[in-house]
FIGUBA-921737 format. One record per residue: residue number from 1; residue in one letter; chain; x, y, z of N, C-alpha, C, O in turn. Coordinates in steps of 0.1 Angstrom, whole numbers. Atoms other than C-alpha are relative to their C-alpha. Example, Ala and Ser with C-alpha at 12.3 -4.5 7.8 and 13.67 -1.06 7.14 Angstrom:
BEGIN
votor 1&bator a&marfi A&nc1 9&nc2 -12&nc3 0&cac1 123&cac2 -45&cac3 78&cc1 9&cc2 12&cc3 0&oc1 19&oc2 12&oc3 7 $
votor 2&bator s&marfi A&nc1 -9&nc2 -11&nc3 0&cac1 137&cac2 -11&cac3 71&cc1 -8&cc2 11&cc3 8&oc1 -3&oc2 22&oc3 9 $
# end
This chain:
BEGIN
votor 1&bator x&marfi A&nc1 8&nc2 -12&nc3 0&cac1 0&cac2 0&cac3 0&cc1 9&cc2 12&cc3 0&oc1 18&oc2 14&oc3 8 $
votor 2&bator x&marfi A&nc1 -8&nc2 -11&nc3 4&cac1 14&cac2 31&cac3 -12&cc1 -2&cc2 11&cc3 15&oc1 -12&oc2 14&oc3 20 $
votor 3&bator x&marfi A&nc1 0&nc2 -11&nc3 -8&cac1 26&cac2 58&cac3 15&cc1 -10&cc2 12&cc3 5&oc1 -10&oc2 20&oc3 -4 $
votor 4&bator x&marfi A&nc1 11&nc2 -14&nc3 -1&cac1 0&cac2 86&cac3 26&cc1 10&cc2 10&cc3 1&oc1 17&oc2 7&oc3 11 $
votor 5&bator x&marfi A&nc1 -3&nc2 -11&nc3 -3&cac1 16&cac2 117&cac3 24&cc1 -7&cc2 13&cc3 3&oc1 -16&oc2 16&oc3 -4 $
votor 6&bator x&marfi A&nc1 7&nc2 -9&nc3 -1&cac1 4&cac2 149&cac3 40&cc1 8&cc2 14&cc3 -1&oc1 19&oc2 16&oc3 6 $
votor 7&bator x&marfi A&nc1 -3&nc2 -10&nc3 1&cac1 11&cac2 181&cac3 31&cc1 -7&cc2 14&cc3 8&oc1 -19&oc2 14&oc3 9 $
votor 8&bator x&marfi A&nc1 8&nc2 -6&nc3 -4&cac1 4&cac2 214&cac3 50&cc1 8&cc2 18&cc3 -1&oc1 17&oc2 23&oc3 4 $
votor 9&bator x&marfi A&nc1 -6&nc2 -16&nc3 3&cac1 10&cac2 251&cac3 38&cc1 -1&cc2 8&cc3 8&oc1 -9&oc2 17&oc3 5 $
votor 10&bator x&marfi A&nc1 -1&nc2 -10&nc3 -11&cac1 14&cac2 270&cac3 66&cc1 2&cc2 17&cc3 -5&oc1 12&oc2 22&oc3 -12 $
votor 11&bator x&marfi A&nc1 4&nc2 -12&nc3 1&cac1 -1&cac2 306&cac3 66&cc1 13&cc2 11&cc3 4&oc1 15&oc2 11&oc3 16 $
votor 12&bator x&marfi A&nc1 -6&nc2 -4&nc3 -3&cac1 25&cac2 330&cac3 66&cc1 13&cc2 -2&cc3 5&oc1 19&oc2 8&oc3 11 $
votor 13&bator x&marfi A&nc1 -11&nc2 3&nc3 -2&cac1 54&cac2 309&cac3 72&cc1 5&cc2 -16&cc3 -10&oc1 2&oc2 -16&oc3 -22 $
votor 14&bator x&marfi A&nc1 -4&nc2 16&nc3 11&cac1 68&cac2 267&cac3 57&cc1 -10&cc2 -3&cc3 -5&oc1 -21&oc2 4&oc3 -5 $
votor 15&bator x&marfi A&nc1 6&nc2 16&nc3 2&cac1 53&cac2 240&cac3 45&cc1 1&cc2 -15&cc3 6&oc1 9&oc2 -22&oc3 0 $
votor 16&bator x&marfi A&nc1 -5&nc2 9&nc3 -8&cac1 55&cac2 213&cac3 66&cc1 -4&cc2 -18&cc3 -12&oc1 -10&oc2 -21&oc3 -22 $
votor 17&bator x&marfi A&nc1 4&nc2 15&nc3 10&cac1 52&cac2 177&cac3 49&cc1 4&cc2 -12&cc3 10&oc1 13&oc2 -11&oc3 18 $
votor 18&bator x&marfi A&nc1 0&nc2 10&nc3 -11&cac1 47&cac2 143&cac3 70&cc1 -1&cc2 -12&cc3 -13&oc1 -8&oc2 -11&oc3 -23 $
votor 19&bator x&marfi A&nc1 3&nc2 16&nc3 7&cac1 52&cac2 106&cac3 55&cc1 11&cc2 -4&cc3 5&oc1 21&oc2 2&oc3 8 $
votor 20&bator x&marfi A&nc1 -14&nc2 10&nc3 -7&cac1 74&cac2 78&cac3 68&cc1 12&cc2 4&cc3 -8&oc1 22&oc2 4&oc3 -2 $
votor 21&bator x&marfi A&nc1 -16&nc2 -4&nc3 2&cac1 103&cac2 88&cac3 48&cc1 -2&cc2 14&cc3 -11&oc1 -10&oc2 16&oc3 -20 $
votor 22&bator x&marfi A&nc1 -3&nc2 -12&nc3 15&cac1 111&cac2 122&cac3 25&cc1 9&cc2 0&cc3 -4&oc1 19&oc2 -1&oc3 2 $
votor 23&bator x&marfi A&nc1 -13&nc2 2&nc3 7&cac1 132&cac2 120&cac3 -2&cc1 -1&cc2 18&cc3 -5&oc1 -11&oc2 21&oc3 -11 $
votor 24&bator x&marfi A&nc1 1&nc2 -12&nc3 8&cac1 139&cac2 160&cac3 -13&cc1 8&cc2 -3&cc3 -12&oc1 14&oc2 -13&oc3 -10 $
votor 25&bator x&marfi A&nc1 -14&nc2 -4&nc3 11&cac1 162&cac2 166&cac3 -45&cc1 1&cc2 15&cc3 0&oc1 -7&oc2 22&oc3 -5 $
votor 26&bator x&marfi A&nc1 -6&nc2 -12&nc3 3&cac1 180&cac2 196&cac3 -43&cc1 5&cc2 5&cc3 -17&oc1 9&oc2 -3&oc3 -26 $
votor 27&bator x&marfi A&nc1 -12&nc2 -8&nc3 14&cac1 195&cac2 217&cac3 -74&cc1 7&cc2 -5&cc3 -6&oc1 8&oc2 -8&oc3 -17 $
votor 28&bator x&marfi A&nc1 -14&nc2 10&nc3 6&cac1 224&cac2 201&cac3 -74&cc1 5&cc2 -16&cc3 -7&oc1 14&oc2 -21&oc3 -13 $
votor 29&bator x&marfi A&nc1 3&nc2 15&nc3 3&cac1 206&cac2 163&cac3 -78&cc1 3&cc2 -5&cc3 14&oc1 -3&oc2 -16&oc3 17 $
votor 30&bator x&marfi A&nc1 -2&nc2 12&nc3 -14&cac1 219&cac2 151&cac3 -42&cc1 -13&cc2 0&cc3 7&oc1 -22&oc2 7&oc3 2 $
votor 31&bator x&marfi A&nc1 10&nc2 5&nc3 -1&cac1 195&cac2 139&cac3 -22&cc1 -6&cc2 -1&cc3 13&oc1 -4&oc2 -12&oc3 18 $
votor 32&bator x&marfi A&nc1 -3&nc2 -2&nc3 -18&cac1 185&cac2 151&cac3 17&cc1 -13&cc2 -14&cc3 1&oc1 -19&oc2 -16&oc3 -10 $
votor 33&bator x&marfi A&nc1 10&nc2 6&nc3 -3&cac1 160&cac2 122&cac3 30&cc1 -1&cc2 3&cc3 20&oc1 8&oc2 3&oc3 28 $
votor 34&bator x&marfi A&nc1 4&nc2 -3&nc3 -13&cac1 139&cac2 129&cac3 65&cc1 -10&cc2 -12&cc3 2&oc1 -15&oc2 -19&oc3 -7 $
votor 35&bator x&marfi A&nc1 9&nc2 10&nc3 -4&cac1 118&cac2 104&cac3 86&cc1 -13&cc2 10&cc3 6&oc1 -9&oc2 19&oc3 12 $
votor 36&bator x&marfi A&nc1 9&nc2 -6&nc3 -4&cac1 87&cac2 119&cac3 96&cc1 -10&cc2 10&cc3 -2&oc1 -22&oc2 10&oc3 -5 $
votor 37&bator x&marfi A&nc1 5&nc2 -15&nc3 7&cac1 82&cac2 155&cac3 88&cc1 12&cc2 5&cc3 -1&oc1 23&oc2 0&oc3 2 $
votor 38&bator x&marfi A&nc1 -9&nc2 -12&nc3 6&cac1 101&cac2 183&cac3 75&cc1 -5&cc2 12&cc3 -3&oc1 -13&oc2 13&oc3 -12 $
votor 39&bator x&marfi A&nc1 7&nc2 -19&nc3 2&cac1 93&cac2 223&cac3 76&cc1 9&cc2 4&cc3 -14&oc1 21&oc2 3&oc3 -15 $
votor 40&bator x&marfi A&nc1 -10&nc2 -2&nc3 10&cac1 105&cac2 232&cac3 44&cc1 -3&cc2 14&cc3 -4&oc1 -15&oc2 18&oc3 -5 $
votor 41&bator x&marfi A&nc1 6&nc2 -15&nc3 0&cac1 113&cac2 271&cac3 37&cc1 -5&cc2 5&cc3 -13&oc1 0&oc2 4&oc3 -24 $
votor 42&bator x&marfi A&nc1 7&nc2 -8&nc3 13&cac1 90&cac2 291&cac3 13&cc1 2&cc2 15&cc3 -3&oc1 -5&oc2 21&oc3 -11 $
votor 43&bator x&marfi A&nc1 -5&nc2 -14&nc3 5&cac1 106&cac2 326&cac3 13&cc1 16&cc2 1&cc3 -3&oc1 22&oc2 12&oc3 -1 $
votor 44&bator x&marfi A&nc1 -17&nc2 -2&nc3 -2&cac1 143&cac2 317&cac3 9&cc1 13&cc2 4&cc3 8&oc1 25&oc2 4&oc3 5 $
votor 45&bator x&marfi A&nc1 -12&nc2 -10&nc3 -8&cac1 162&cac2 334&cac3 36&cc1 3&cc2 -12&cc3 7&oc1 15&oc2 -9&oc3 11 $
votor 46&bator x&marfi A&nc1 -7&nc2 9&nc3 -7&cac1 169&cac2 302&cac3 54&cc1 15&cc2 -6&cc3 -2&oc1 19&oc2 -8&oc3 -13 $
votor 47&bator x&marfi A&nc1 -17&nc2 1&nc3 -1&cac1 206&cac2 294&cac3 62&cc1 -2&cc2 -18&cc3 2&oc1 7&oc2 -25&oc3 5 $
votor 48&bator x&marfi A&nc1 1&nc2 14&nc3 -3&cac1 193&cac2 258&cac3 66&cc1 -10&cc2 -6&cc3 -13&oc1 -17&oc2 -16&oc3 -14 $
votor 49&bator x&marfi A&nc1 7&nc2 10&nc3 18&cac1 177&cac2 249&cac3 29&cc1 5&cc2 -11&cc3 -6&oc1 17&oc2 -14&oc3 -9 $
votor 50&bator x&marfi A&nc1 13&nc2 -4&nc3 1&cac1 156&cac2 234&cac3 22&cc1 -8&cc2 2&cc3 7&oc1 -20&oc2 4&oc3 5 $
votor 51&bator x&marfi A&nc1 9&nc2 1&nc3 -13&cac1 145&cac2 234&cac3 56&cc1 -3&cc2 14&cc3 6&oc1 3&oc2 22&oc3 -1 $
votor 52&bator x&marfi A&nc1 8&nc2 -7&nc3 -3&cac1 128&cac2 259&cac3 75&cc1 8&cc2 3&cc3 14&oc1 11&oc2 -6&oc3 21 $
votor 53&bator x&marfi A&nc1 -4&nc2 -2&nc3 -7&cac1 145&cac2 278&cac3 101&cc1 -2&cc2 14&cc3 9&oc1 5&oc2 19&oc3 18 $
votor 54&bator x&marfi A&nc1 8&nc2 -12&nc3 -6&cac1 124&cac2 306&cac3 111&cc1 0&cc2 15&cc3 -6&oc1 -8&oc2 25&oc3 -2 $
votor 55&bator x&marfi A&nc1 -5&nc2 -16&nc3 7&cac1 140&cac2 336&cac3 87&cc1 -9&cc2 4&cc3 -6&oc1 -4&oc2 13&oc3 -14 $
votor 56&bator x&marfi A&nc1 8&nc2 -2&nc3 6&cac1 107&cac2 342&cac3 74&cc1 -4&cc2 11&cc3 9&oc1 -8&oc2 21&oc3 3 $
votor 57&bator x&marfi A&nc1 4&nc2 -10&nc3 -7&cac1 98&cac2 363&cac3 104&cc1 2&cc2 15&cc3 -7&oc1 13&oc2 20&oc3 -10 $
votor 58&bator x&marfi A&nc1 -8&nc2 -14&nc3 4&cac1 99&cac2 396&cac3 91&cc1 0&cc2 7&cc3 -16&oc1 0&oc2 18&oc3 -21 $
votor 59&bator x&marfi A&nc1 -1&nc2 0&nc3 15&cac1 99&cac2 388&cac3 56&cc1 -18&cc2 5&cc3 -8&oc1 -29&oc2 2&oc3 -5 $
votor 60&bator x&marfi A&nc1 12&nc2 -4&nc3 7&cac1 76&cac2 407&cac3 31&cc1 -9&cc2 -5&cc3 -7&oc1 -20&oc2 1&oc3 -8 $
votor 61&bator x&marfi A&nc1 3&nc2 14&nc3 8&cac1 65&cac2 377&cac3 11&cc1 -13&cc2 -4&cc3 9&oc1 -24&oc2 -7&oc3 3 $
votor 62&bator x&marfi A&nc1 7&nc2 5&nc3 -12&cac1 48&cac2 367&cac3 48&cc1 -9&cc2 11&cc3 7&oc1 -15&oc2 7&oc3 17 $
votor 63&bator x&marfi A&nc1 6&nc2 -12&nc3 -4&cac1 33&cac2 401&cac3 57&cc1 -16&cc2 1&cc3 -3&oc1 -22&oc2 3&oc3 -14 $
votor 64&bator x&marfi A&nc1 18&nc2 1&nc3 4&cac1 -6&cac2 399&cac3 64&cc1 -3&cc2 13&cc3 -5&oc1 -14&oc2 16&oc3 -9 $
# end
């Protein structure tokens, strides 16, 4: 039985994504894999990409 994945676009900040394993592909072709979840960042300022590290605060992109 194929994996369930859940995705969830958080308002104003990541995307978080849940399923027993994540495979990302980066840019480059390598290949990060997570177990569980993963916040992944949606305005770029993160020092931690693809992941999610809070640098959105602030950001105009996220501005109600």
């Amino acid at each position: 039985m194929p994996n369930k994945v859940k995705i969830k676009i958080h308002k104003n900040a990541s995307a978080k994504i849940e399923a027993d394993i994540i495979e990302i592909e980066l840019p480059d072709g390598s290949i990060v894999t997570k177990e569980g979840k993963a916040f992944i960042c949606r305005c770029g300022k993160s020092t931690k990409q693809p992941f999610c590290d809070g640098a959105h605060k602030g950001c105009e992109l996220f501005e109600e």
